[in-house]
C-alpha positions as CSV (number, residue, x, y, z in Angstrom):
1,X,-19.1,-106.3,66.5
2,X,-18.7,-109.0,68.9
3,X,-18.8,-112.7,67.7
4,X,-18.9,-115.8,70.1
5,X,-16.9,-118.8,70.1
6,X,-18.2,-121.6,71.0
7,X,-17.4,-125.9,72.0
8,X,-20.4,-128.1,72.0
9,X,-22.6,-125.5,72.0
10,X,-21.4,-124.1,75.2
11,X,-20.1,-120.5,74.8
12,X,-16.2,-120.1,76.1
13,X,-15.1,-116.7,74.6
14,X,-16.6,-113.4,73.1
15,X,-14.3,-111.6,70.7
16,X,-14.8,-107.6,68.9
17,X,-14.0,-108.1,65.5
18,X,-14.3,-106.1,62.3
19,X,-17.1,-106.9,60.3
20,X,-15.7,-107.7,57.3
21,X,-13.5,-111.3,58.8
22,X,-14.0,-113.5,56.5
23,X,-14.9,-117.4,57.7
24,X,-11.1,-118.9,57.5
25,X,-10.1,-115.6,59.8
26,X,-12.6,-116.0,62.4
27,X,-12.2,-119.9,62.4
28,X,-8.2,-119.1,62.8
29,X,-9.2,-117.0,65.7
30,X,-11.4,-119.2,67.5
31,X,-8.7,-122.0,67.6
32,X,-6.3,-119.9,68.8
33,X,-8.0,-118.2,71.2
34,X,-7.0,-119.1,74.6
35,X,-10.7,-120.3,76.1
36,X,-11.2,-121.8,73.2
37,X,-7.8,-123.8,72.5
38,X,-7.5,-125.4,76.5
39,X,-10.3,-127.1,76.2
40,X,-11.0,-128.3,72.0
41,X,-10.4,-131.9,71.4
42,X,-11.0,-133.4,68.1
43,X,-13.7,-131.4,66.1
44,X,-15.9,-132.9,63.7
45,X,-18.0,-130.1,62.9
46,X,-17.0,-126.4,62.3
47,X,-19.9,-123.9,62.3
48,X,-19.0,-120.6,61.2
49,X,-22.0,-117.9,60.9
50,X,-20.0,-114.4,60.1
51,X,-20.5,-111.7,62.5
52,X,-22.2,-114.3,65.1
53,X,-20.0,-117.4,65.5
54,X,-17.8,-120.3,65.5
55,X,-19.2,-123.2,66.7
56,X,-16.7,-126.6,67.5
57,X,-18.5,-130.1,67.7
58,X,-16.1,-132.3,68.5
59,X,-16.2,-136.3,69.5
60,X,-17.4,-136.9,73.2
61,X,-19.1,-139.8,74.5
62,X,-21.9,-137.8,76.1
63,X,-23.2,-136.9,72.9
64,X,-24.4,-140.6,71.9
65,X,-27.3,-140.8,69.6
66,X,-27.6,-137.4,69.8
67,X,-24.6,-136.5,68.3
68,X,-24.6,-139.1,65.8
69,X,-28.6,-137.4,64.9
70,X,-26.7,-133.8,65.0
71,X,-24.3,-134.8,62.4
72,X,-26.7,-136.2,59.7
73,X,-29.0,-133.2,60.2
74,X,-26.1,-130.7,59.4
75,X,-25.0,-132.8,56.3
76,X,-28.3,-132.9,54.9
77,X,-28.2,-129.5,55.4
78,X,-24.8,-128.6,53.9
79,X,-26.0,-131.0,51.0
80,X,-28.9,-129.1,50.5
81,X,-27.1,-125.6,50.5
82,X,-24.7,-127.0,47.9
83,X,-27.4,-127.7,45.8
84,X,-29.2,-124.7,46.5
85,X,-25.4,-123.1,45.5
86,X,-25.5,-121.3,48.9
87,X,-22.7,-121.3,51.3
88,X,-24.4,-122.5,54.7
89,X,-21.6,-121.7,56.8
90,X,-20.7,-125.5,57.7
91,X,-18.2,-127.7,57.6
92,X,-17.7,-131.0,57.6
93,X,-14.8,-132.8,58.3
């Protein structure tokens, strides 16, 4: 299966992996991958969605507001997953 790897949003790498990675493995991957590692700064977020893909938000100045909106909406929602007891996939620095 292929899985992207992604900064800001913006994809830099495709990988084939086994299905079975678990989240720490593809996250390991993703950082070491050479696209990937060139260009990540410091990341705030880590989104990991097995079998689809690793996600780095870091810090930028373009971001601005929106960012700073981004990063409440995906700790509400890794709040309300920990409630729900389901793992969401995200997480937070």
């Amino acid at each position: 299966m292929e899985v992207v790897f992604q900064v800001n949003g913006k994809v830099r790498a495709r990988e084939k992996v086994s299905v079975s990675l678990d989240k720490e493995t593809l996250e390991n991957m993703a950082i070491n991958h050479e696209r990937v590692k060139n260009i990540l700064g410091k990341t705030i977020v880590t989104i990991v969605v097995p079998g689809k893909l690793v996600n780095f938000v870091g810090k930028c100045h373009a971001f601005g507001m929106a960012f700073s909106f981004y990063r409440n909406f995906l700790s509400q929602c890794f709040l309300e997953c920990k409630k729900a007891n389901r793992n969401c996939g995200i997480l937070l620095d």
